[in-house]
C-alpha positions, 0 to 999 in steps of 0.5 A: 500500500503507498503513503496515501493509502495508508496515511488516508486510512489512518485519517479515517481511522482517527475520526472514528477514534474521535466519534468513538471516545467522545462519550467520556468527556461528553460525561465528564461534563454531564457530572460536572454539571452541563447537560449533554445538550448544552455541552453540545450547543457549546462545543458546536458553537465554538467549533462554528466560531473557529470556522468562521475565522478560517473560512468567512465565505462560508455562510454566502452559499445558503442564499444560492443553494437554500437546501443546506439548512436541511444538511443542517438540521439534519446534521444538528439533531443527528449531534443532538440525539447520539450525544444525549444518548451516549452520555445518559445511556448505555454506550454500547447499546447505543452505538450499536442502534445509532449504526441501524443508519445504512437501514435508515439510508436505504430506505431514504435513498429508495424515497428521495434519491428513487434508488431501488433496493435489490434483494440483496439489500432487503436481506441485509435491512432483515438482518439488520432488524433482526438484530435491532429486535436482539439488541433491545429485546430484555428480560423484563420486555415481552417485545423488542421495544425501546427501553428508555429515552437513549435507545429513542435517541440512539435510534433517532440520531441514527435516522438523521444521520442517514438523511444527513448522507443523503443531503451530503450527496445531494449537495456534492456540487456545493462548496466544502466551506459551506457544507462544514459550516452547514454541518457545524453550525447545525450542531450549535443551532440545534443543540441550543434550540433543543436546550432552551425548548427542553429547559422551558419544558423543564426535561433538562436543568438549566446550565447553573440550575445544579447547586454549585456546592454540589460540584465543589466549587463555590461560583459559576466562573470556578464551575465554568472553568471546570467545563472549558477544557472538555468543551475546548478539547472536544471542538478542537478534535470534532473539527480535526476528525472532520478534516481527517474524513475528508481526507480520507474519504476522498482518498479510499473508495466508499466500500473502504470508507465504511469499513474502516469507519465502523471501527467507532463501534469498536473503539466506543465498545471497547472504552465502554466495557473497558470502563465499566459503563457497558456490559457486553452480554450474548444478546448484545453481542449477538445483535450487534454482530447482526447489526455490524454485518449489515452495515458492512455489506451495505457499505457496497452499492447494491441499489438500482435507479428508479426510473419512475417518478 
């Protein structure tokens, strides 16, 4: 293998390394206090900032090409929903249902691109539900239902995650700039929208609502101050993994894009246990490996245009 090859797999595999891991300082500031949709709206809000002073021109492709609000919201609640999700629930459980997403994007390619699944494709969508019914299945639930508020959003991020593929490739022709921006200041749009609309609602606390005594610190600057590194640190590497997947993605073909890629399912399965926030029990496993498998054949092209309109 040359340097390219190598060096783009590498790129690849750290922004999956990245995705993988970014459910420990995701808590970390959960018990410091922050819930995982502030946290959000603001690593995202400092990673939009950074790219508006490296790229300004970024935002005047909207007015041309108005369908990147829909890559940006797409993008914004996939953020919103797998980081929640992670960080209040089961992580291997949850990356494992986040990765129903090449379910999901067949379905939306067959609706909105009219690509036709061939049969093959259908038997990787039954082995993929099949084993989703695995994952979620438990012994106090009679059917294979979500359990809780993160299987919900691990299973929602998933979706908007897939839609947010299809929006990438329907936008292809836009400037990168404005696809980053797009995505990026989704994730800070979003999340701070869906913070405030669940602060008023009273789901989630409000950013100082937990008694500072109670983090051991005694003002919210000392509080704050225990949040920046993560949020720095996590803005910082979500911008980094971004630039590697381009890199990488426009080196390697597809099929060894995705590959690599599902690496995230192993590096965030591994942490977890390794950590002692998962549990790997035979169900999961068994799921999982049906859920891996599926994602993995579908990282090929099996679809056929839909002449019909």
């Amino acid at each position: 293998m040359s340097t390219h090859p190598m060096l783009a797999v590498l790129a690849l595999v750290f922004n999956a390394l990245v995705w993988g891991l970014s459910w420990w300082p995701l808590r970390q500031l959960d018990a410091a206090g922050l819930h995982p949709l502030w946290a959000t709206a603001w690593v995202f809000t400092l990673a939009t900032l950074v790219l508006l002073l490296i790229s300004p021109s970024g935002w005047r492709s909207f007015r041309q090409h108005p369908q990147l609000w829909w890559l940006m919201a797409a993008s914004g609640l996939t953020n919103v929903g797998f980081n929640w999700a992670v960080t209040t629930g089961d992580v291997m459980r949850v990356v494992l249902l986040f990765y129903l997403m090449p379910t999901w994007s067949l379905l939306l390619a067959w609706w909105l691109l009219k690509e036709r699944p061939t049969q093959g494709a259908l038997a990787r969508l039954g082995l993929a539900l099949l084993g989703v019914a695995w994952v979620l299945k438990t012994s106090d639930s009679p059917w294979p239902l979500p359990q809780d508020l993160p299987d919900m959003l691990a299973l929602f991020a998933g979706f908007c995650f897939a839609l947010t593929n299809i929006w990438l490739l329907r936008l292809q022709h836009t400037p990168e700039s404005s696809r980053m921006m797009a995505m990026f200041g989704g994730g800070a749009l979003m999340a701070l929208a869906c913070a405030v609309l669940a602060t008023v609602a009273g789901v989630i606390p409000a950013v100082l609502a937990v008694p500072l005594e109670g983090l051991g610190v005694s003002t919210v600057a000392e509080a704050a101050a225990t949040w920046a590194p993560y949020v720095v640190g996590l803005s910082a590497a979500f911008l980094l993994s971004n630039y590697t997947l381009q890199y990488g993605a426009a080196l390697l073909s597809a099929h060894t894009t995705a590959m690599v890629m599902m690496s995230e399912v192993v590096f965030a399965s591994v942490s977890s246990v390794a950590l002692g926030t998962s549990a790997l029990t035979w169900r999961v496993g068994l799921g999982g490996g049906m859920i891996v498998l599926a994602a993995l054949l579908a990282s090929q092209t099996h679809t056929s245009k839909d002449a019909s309109p």
